[in-house]
N, C-alpha and C positions, 0 to 999 in steps of 0.2 A: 414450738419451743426447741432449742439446742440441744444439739445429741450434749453437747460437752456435759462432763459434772461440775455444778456449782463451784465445787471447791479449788478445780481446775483452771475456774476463770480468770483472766485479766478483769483488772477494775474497767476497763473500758465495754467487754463481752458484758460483764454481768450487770451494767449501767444500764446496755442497751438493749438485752432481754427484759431486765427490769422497768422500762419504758414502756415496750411492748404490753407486757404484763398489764400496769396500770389501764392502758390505753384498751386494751380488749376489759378490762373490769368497767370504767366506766360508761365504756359503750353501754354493755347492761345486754350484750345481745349472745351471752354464754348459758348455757342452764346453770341448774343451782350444782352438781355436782363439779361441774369444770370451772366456776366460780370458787369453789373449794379450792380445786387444787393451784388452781392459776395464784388463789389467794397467797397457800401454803409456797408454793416457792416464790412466788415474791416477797417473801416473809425470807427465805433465805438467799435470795439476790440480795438482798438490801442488806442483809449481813452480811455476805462476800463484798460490798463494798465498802460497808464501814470498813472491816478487817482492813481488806487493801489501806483505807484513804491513814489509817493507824499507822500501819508499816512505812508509807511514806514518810508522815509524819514525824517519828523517830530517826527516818532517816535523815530527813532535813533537822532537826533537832542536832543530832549528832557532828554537823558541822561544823568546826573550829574555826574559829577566825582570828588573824592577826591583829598586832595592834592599829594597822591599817584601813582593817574593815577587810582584807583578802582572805578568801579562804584558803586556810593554811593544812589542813588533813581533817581527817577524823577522829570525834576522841571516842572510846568504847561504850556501845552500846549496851546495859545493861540485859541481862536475859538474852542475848542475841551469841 
C-alpha cells in the first residue's frame, strides 16, 4: 500500500490503490485480518474519490457560458 495519506491523494493515486485494493480482496489470497484492513481503506479510497470526483464536479458546474455557448469566466462557487 502507499506510504501517501488517503487524504493526500490525487483522484488518480487513490483510484489506483483502490484497484489494487479490490484486486488483492477478490484474489481471496490475504488472511482474514489483512482482508480487514485492506477492506477498511478501501472503504476510504473510495471516499477520496468520490470527494475529488465532487470538487471537480462543482468545478465544471461553476462554468459560465456566453450567449454563444463559449466559455465566458466563472460564476461563484458556493461554500468555496
Amino acid at each position: 500500500m502507499s506510504e501517501i495519506a488517503v487524504q493526500d491523494m490525487s483522484f488518480e493515486q487513490a483510484m489506483t490503490e483502490l484497484e489494487k485494493v479490490v484486486g488483492q480482496l477478490e484474489r481471496g489470497d490475504v488472511a482474514l485480518e489483512e482482508s480487514i484492513k485492506l477492506y477498511e481503506r478501501g472503504a476510504l479510497l473510495k471516499k477520496r474519490c468520490e470527494t475529488k470526483l465532487k470538487e471537480a464536479e462543482e468545478k465544471v458546474a461553476a462554468i459560465t457560458l456566453d450567449s454563444d455557448g463559449n466559455p465566458a469566466g466563472l460564476k461563484p462557487v458556493e461554500g468555496l
